[in-house]
N, C-alpha and C positions, 0 to 999 in steps of 0.2 A: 459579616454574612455576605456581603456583596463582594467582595472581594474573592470569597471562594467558589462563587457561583460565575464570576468573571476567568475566573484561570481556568474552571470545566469549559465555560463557551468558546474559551479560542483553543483549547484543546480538540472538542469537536467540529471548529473551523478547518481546522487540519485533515483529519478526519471525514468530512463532509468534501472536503478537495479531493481524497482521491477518492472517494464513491465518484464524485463528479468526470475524475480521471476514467472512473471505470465504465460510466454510461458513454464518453468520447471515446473509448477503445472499441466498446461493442459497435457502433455503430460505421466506425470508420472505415473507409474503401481502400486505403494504405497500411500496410504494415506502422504498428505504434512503436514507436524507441520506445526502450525499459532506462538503457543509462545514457544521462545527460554525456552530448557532446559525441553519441557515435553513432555510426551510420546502421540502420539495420540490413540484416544479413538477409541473403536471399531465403524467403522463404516459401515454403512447399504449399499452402492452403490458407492464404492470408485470412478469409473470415476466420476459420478456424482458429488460429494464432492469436489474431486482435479479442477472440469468446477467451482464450484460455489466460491472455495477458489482462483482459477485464475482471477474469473471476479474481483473478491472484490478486491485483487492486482492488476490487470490493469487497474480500477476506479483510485484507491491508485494512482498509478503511473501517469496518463495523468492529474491527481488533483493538484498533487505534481508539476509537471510540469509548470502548470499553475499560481497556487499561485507563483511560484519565480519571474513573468512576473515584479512586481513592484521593482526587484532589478536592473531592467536596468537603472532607472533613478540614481542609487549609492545607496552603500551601509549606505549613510547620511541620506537619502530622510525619510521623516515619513512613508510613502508607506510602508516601510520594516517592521512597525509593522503588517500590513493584512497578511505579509509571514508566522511570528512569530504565529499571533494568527490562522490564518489560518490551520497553521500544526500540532497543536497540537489541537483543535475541529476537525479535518480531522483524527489525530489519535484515540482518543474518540471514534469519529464514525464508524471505520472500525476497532475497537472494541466489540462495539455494535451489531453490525451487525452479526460480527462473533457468537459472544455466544449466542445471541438471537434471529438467525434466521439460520445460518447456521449449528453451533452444536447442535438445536436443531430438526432439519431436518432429520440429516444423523447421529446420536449419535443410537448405541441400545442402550436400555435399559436391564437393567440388573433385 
């Protein structure tokens, strides 16, 4: 029993990182980088941008949450592959999302 109540709580550690991401984006006076290691682009209405890159992370976040819901039956259970495939279509799409509606939103052009 502990053990399956231990694999939900750093599952929602995870999870509770980026809601934490997403109150640091809301409040920020800088444009927030989305991918590690690149510079952000000039943007048109930085509050704006850091509101729209917050929500996308706090979706992110109470998503992530959710999907771990099938590790409480153990970490044996089939369940655990909806966590699997669940996380990675959930990253995809808060991919997507980003460069196809939010960079292209708030992006000058040059």
């Amino acid at each position: 029993m502990e053990g399956k109540i231990t694999g939900f709580l750093i599952w929602c550690a995870f999870g509770n990182m980026f809601l934490g991401l997403a109150v640091y984006a809301w409040f920020s006076k800088k444009p927030v980088r989305f991918w590690a290691n690149a510079e952000v682009f000039q943007v048109t209405d930085t509050k704006k941008y850091n509101h729209a890159l917050s929500k996308l992370f706090c979706i992110f976040g109470i998503i992530l949450i959710a999907l771990g819901i099938p590790l409480l039956p153990g970490q044996n259970s089939a369940w655990v592959l909806l966590s699997v495939a669940g996380m990675m279509v959930e990253g995809i799409i808060a991919m997507a999302v980003y460069s196809l509606v939010i960079e292209k939103k708030y992006k000058i052009e040059k």
